[in-house]
NUTORVEX-553262 format. One record per residue (C-alpha): y negated, z, x negated. Coordinates in steps of 0.25 Angstrom, whole numbers, plus 5000, padded with zeros to 4 digits. Layout:
REM NUTORVEX-553262
+------+------+------+
:    y :    z :    x :
+------+------+------+
:    Y :    Z :    X :
...
+------+------+------+
//
This chain:
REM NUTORVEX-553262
+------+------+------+
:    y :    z :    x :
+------+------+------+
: 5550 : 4662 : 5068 :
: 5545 : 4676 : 5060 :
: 5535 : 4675 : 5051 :
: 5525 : 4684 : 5045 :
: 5511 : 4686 : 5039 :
: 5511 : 4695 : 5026 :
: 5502 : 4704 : 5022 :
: 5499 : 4697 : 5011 :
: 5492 : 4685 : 5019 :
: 5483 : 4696 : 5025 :
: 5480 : 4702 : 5010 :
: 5477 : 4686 : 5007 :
: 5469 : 4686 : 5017 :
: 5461 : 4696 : 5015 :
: 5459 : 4692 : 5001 :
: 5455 : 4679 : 5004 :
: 5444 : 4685 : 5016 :
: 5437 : 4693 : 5005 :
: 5438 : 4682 : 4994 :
: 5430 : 4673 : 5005 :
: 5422 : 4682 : 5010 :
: 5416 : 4685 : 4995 :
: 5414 : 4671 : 4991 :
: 5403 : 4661 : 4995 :
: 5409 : 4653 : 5006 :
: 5409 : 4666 : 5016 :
: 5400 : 4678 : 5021 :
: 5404 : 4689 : 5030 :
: 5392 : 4697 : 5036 :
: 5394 : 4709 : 5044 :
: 5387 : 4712 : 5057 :
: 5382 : 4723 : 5066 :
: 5379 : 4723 : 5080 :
: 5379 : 4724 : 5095 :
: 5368 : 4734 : 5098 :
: 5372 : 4735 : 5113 :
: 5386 : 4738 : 5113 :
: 5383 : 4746 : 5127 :
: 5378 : 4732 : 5134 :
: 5393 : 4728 : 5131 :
: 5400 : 4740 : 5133 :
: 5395 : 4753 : 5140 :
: 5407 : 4761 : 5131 :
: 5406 : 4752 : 5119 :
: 5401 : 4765 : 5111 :
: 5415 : 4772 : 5119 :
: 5424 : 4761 : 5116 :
: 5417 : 4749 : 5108 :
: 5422 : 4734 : 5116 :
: 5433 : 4727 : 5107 :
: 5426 : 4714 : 5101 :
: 5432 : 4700 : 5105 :
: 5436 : 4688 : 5098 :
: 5429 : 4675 : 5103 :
: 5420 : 4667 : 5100 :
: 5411 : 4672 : 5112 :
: 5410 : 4684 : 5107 :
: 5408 : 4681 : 5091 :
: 5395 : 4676 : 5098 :
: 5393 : 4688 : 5106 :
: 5395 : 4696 : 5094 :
: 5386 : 4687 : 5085 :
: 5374 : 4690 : 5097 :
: 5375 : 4705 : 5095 :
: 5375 : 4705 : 5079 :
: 5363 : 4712 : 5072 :
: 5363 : 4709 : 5059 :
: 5373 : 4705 : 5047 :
: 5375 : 4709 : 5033 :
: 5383 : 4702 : 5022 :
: 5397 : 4706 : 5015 :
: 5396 : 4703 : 5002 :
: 5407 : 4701 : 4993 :
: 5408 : 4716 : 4989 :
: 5408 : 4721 : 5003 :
: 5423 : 4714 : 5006 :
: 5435 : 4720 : 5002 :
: 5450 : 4721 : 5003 :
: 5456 : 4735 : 5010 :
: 5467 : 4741 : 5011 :
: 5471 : 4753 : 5021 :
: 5466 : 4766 : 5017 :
: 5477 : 4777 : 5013 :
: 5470 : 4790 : 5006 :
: 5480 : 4797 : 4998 :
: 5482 : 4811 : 5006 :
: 5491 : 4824 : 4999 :
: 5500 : 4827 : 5007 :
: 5503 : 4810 : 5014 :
: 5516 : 4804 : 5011 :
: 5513 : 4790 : 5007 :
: 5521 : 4777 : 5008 :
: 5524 : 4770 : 4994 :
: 5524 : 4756 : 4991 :
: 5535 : 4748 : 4994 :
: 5536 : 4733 : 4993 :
: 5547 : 4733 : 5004 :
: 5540 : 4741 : 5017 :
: 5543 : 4733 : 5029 :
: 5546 : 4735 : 5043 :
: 5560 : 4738 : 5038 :
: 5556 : 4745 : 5029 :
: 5546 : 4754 : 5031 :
: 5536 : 4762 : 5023 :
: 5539 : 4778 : 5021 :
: 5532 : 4787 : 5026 :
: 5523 : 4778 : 5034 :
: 5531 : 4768 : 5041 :
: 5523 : 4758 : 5037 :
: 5531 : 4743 : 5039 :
: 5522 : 4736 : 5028 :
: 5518 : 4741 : 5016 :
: 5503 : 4739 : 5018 :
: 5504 : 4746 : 5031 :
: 5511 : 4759 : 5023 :
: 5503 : 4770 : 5017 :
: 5507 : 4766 : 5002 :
: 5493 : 4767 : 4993 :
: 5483 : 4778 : 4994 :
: 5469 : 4778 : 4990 :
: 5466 : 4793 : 4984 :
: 5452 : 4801 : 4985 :
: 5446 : 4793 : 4973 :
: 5449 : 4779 : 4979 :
: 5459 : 4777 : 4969 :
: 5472 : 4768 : 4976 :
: 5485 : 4770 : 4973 :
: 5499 : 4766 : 4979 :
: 5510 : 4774 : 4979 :
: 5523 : 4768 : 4975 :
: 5531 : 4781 : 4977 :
: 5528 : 4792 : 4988 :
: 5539 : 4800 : 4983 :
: 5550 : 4794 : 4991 :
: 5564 : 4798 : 4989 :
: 5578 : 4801 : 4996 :
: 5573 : 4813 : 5001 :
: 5560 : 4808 : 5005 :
: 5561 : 4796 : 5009 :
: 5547 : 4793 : 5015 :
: 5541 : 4799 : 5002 :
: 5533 : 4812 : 5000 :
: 5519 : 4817 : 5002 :
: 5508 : 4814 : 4991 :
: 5503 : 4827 : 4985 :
: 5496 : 4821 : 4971 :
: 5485 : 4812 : 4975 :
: 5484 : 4798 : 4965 :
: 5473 : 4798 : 4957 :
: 5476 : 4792 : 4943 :
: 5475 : 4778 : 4938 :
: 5485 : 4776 : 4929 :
: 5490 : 4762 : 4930 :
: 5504 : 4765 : 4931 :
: 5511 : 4773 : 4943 :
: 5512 : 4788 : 4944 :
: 5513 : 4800 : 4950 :
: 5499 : 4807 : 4958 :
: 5503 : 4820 : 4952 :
: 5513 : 4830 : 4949 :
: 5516 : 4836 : 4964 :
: 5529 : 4827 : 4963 :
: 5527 : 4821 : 4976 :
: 5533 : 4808 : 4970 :
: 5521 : 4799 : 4974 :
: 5518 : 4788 : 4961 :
: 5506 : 4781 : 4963 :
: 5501 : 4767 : 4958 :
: 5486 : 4767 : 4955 :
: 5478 : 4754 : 4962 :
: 5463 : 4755 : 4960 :
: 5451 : 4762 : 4963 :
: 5442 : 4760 : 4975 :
: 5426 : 4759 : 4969 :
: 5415 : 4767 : 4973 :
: 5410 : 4753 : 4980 :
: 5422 : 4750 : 4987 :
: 5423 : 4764 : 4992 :
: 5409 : 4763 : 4999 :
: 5412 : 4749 : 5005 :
: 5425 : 4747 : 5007 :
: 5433 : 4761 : 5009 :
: 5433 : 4767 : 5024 :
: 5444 : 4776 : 5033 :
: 5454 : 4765 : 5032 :
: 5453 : 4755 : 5019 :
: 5449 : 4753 : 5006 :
: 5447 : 4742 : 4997 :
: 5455 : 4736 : 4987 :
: 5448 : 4732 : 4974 :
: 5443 : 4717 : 4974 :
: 5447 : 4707 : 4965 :
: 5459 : 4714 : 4961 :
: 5467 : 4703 : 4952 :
: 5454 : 4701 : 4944 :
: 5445 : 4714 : 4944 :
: 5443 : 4723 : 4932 :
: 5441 : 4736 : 4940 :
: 5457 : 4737 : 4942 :
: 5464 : 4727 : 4931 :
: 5471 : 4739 : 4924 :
: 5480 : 4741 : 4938 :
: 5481 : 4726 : 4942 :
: 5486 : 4723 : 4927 :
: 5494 : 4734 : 4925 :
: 5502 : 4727 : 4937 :
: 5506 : 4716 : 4930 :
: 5521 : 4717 : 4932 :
: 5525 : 4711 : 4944 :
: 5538 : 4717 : 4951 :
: 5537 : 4729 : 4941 :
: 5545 : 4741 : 4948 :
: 5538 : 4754 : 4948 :
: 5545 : 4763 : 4959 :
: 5558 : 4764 : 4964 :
: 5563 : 4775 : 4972 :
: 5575 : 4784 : 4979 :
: 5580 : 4780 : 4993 :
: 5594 : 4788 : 4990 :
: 5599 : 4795 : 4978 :
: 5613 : 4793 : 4979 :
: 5627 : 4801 : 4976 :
: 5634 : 4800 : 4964 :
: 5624 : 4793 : 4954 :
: 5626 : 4793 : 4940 :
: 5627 : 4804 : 4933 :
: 5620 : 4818 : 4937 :
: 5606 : 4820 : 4930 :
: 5608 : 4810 : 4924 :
: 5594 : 4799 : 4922 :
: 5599 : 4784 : 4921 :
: 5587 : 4776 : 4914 :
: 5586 : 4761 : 4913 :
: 5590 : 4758 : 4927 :
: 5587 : 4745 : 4930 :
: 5581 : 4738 : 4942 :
: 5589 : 4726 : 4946 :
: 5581 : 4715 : 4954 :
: 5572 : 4703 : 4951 :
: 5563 : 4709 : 4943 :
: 5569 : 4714 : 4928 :
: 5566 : 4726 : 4918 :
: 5565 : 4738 : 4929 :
: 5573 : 4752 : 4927 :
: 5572 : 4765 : 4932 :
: 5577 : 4779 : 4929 :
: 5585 : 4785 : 4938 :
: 5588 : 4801 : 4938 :
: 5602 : 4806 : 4943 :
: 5600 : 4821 : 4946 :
: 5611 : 4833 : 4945 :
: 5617 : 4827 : 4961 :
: 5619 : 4812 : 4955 :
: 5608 : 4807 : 4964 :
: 5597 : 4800 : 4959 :
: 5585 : 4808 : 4957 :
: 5574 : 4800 : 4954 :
: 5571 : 4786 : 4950 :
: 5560 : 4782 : 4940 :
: 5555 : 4766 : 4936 :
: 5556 : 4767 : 4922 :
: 5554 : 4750 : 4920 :
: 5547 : 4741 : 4929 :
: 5553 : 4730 : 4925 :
: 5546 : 4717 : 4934 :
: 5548 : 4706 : 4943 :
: 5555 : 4714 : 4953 :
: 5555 : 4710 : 4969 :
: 5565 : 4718 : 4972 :
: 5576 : 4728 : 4962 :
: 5585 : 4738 : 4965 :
: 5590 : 4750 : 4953 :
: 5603 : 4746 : 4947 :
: 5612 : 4762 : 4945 :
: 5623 : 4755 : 4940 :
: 5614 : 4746 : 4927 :
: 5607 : 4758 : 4925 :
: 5620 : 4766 : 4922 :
: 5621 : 4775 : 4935 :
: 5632 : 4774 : 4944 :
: 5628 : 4772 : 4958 :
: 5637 : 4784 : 4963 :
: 5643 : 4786 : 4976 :
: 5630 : 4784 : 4984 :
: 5621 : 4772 : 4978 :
: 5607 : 4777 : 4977 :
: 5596 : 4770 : 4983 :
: 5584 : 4764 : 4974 :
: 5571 : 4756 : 4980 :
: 5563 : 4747 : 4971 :
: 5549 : 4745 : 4975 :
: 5545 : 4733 : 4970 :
: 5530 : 4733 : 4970 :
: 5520 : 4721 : 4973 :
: 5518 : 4709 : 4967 :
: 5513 : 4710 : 4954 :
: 5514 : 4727 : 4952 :
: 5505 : 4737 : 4960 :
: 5492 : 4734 : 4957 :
: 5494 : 4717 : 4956 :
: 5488 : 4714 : 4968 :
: 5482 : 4725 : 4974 :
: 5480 : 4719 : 4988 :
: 5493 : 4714 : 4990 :
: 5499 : 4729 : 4986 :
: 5488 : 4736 : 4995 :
: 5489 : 4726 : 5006 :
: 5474 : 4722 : 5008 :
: 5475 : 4716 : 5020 :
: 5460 : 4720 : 5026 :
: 5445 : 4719 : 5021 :
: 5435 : 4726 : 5023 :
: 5420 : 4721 : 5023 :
: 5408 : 4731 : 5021 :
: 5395 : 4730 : 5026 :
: 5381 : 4742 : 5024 :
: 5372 : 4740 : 5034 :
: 5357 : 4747 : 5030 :
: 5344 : 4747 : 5037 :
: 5336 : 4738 : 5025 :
: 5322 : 4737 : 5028 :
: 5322 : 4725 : 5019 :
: 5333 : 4718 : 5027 :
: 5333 : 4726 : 5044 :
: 5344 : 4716 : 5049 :
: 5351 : 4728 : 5053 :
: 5344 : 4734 : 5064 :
: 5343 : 4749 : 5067 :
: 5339 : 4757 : 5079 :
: 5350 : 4751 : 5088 :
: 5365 : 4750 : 5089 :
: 5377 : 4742 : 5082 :
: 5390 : 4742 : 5088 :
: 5398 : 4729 : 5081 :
: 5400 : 4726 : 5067 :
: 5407 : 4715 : 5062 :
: 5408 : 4703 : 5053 :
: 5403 : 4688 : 5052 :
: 5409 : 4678 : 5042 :
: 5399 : 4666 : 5039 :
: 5388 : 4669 : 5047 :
: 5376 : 4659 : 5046 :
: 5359 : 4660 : 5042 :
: 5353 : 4658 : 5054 :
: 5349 : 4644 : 5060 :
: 5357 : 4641 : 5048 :
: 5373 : 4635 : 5042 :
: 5370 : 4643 : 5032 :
: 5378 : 4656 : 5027 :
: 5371 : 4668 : 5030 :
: 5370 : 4675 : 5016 :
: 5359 : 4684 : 5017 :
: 5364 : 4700 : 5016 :
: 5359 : 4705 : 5028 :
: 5356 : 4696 : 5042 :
: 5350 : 4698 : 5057 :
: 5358 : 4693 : 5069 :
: 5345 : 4697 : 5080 :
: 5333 : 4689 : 5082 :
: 5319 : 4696 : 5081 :
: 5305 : 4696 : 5087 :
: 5292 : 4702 : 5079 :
: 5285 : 4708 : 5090 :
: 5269 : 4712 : 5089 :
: 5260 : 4716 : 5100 :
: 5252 : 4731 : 5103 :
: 5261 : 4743 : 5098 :
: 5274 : 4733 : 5096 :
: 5278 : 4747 : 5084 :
: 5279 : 4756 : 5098 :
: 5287 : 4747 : 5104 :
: 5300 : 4750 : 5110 :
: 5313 : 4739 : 5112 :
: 5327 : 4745 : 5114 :
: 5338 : 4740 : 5108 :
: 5347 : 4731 : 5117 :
: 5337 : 4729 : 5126 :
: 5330 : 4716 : 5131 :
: 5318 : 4708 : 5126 :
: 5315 : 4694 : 5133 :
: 5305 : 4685 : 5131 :
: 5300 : 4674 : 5141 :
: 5300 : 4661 : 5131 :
: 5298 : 4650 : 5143 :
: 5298 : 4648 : 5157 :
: 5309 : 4656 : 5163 :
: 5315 : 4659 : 5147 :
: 5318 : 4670 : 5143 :
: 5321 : 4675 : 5129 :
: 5332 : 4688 : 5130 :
: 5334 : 4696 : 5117 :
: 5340 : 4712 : 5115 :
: 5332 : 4720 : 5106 :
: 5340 : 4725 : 5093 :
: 5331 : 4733 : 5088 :
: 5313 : 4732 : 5088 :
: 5307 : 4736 : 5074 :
: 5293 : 4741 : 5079 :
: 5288 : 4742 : 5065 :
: 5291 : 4727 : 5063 :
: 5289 : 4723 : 5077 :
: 5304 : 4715 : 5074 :
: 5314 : 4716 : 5086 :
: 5327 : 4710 : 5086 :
: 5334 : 4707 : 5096 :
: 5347 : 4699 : 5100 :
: 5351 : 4688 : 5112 :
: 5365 : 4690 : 5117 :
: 5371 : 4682 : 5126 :
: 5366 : 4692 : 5137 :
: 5353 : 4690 : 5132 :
: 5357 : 4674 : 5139 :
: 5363 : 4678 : 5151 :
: 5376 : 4683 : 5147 :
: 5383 : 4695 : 5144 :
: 5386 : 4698 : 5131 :
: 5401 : 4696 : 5133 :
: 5397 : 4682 : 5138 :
: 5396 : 4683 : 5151 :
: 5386 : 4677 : 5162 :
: 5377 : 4686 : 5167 :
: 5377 : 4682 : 5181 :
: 5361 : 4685 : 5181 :
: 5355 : 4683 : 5169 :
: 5339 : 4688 : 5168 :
: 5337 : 4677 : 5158 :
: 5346 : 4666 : 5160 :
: 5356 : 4660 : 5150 :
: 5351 : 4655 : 5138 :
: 5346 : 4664 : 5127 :
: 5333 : 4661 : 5123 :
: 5325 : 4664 : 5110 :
: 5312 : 4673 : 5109 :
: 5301 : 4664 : 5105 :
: 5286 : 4667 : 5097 :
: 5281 : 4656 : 5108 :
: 5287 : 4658 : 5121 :
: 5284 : 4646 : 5132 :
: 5277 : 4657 : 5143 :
: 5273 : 4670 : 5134 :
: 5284 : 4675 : 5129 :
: 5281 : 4690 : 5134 :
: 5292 : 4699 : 5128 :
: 5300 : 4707 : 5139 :
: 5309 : 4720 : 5135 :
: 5317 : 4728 : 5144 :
: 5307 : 4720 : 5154 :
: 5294 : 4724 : 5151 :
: 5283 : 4714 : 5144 :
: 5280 : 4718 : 5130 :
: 5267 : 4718 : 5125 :
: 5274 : 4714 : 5112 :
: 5277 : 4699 : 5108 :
: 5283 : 4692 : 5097 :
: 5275 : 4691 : 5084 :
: 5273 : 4677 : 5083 :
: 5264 : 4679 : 5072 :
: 5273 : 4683 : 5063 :
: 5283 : 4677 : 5055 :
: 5291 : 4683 : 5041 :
: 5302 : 4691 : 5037 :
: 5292 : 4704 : 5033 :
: 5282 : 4711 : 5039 :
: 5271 : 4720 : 5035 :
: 5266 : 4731 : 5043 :
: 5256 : 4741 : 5038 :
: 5257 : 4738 : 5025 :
: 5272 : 4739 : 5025 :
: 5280 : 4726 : 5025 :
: 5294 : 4725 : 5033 :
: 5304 : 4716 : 5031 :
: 5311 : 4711 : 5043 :
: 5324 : 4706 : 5041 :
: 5323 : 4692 : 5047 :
: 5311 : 4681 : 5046 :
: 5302 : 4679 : 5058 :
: 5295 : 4667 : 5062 :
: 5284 : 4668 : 5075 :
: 5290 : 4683 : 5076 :
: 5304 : 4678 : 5080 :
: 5317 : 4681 : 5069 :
: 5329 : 4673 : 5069 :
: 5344 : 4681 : 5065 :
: 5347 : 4679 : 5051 :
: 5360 : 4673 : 5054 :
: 5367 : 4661 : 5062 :
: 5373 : 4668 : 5074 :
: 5385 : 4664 : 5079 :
: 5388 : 4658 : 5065 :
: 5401 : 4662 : 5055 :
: 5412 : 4670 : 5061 :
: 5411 : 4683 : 5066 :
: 5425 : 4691 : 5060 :
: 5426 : 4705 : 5065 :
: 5418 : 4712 : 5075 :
: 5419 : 4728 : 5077 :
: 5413 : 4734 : 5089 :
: 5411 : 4745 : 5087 :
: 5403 : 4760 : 5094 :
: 5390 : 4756 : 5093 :
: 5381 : 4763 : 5080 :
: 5365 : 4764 : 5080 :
: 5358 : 4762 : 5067 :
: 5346 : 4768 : 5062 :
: 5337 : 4766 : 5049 :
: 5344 : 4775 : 5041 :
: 5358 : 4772 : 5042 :
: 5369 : 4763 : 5037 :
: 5383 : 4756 : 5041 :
: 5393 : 4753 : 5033 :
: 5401 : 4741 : 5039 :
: 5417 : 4742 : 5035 :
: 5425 : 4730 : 5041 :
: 5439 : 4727 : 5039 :
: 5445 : 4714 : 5041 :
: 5461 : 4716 : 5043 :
: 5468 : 4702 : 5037 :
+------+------+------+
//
């Protein structure tokens, strides 16, 4: 049995993920985290560990997450392969019928999609090239010298170089998309093609399905017609009706050049009828190839035409005092994304913009703004007879007095690739800090007693210190702060591990992740 999955099943589905994704019945957050990449890898910043898919390590993954932040419905877009018009690159053209058997020239390429047969020029303007100046003699075309950059709504020529390049115009990429949606590898395709006001003029200008607009040379003949001689009105015999080209016998009675002088319609396939047309096929038959474009004319449907088989999701991380979910002063080293994560304690959808992952502490005691608690390191807290509560510090605010901290299954006597450990300090379980521990609660890191303890005089989401009021990011009760989200709910869909970055107040990251359908 052979059988097949099309392109065109990933293009659907690709469509369909962003048409879901930007309605109501679905979210998608992205995600930073893994501040100790080192405790899992001594060469992670070398050589990063390849993440794994199972359910064991969706929760490790969800132990070590930081902080999400929401894509919206214009941070999700369709892209296509990026291919930067160059002077002086032979290009492939469009063809309907590039296969493994017939493959693209110059590149090689077995599909269409995979050839190199749209460029995108130093304005972001898109265009495909339906002739790159094949002939007999150059028969994997010829290098483009004029760069495209018009937007006429029918096909033409770049320039006047003569490199015999004709050019359809598509659309032009926006500033916004640019910004968002546009890196070394992809760019966007305009959203709501069939429907949207911004490119209407292309789409309804292609509203002759099966219109021919190229045919080219693949051998010039002996003997045709009659020398110097140009033989109008040739038709185009297929299933389509009403297409004709000119055809221009030169002084050697061999075909010089061919030219689309009618479109005609409703072509799947055609082939130039000499003999209709009034030219006697000589003594060798010349050889014409009639590109039939996609369904509905170039610009119809610009994803099937473009093969937008990928989308990319965009996400800024900012230091936002109003909102300090995502945390500075320590590393992040995996990125990734969530679909329908939870609220906390909750069956809810989170839905607020931005969300912590880490459990907090408000801490008070003498001098608690001089202390010190490096990231990754432990904090324990005695919470009953022979209990001990384990968390890693995040990161420690000491104008706020907020630690956050996280409790991975090493916190609980494992490794964090699930391992036993075969002597754990603390035992197995993984117990919670508490504003009322059972025996004193003394606050232990990096094994010294603190003289700092949790605030359980304080409960808010602000607070106000010297006149100057803080907001925290995540409501407190008794000095002890909940994540903001449900771990281990929704699906985590991608994760990137990636070399570890540290992140300070004054820095940004733009988050680009491309999901391949």
């Amino acid at each position: 049995m052979a059988a097949i999955i099309t392109d065109q099943l990933r293009i659907f589905n690709a469509s369909k993920f962003v048409s879901g994704i930007t309605s109501s019945n679905d979210t998608i957050y992205s995600f930073v985290g893994l501040t100790n990449p080192n405790d899992i890898s001594s060469t992670w910043n070398i050589s990063p560990v390849a993440p794994r898919d199972s359910f064991s390590d969706e929760n490790n993954t969800w132990d070590t997450i930081v902080a999400l932040k929401k894509i919206n419905a214009e941070d999700i877009n369709q892209v296509v392969r990026k291919i930067t018009w160059e002077s002086g690159i032979t290009y492939d053209m469009y063809r309907h019928d590039i296969s493994r058997d017939n493959i693209a020239l110059p590149s090689r390429a077995t599909s269409l999609y995979s050839s190199n047969y749209y460029v995108v020029n130093s304005d972001y303007k898109v265009y495909i090239c339906l002739q790159n100046g094949t002939d007999p003699e150059n028969p994997q075309g010829r290098p483009s010298l004029d760069e495209p950059n018009f937007t006429d709504l029918e096909p033409r020529a770049a320039g006047d170089s003569g490199d015999g390049y004709i050019w359809k115009y598509l659309y032009t990429i926006k500033p916004s998309e640019i910004i968002k949606f546009d890196n070394t590898n992809f760019i966007p395709v305009p959203k709501n093609w069939f429907t949207g006001a911004d490119n209407a003029a292309v789409r309804n200008n292609a509203v002759t399905s099966g219109q021919i607009k190229v045919v080219t040379i693949g051998n010039r003949g002996v003997g045709v017609g009659t020398a110097n001689r140009e033989y109008r009105n040739v038709p185009i015999k297929g299933d389509g009706t009403g297409a004709e080209v000119t055809i221009v016998v030169n002084g050697d009675s061999k075909v010089e050049s061919v030219t689309v002088s009618k479109g005609g319609s409703g072509y799947t396939y055609g082939s130039v009828d000499l003999v209709a047309g009034g030219a006697p096929v000589g003594t060798v038959r010349p050889v014409f190839n009639v590109i039939i474009p996609p369904q509905g004319g170039h610009g119809a449907d610009i994803y099937r035409e473009l093969g937008a088989t990928n989308v990319m999701l965009y996400s800024r991380i900012e230091n936002d005092q109003q909102n300090p979910d995502f945390i500075t002063g320590n590393q992040i080293a995996r990125v990734g994304l969530i679909h329908n994560p939870l609220s906390y304690d909750s069956n809810e959808l989170l839905s607020s913009d931005k969300a912590s992952s880490l459990y907090a502490l408000k801490l008070t005691g003498t001098n608690f703004n001089a202390a010190s608690f490096p990231a990754n390191t432990t904090i324990t807290q005695t919470v009953g007879t022979g209990i001990t509560a384990v968390g890693r510090v995040v990161s420690y605010n000491s104008v706020t007095g907020v630690l956050k901290y996280w409790q991975d299954r090493s916190t609980a006597g494992f490794t964090t690739l699930g391992a036993q450990n075969p002597n754990p300090i603390y035992g197995f379980n993984k117990n919670m800090f508490t504003s009322s521990p059972a025996s004193g609660g003394s606050l232990t890191i990096q094994g010294t007693v603190s003289s700092l303890g949790i605030d359980t005089t304080f409960t808010g989401i602000t607070t106000t210190i010297n006149n100057r009021t803080y907001y925290l990011g995540q409501q407190f009760n008794k000095g002890l702060s909940t994540p903001e989200v449900k771990k281990y709910s929704g699906s985590i869909i991608h994760v990137d591990n990636r070399q570890a970055i540290s992140r300070s107040e004054n820095q940004r990251e733009d988050i680009k992740v491309v999901i391949q359908f």
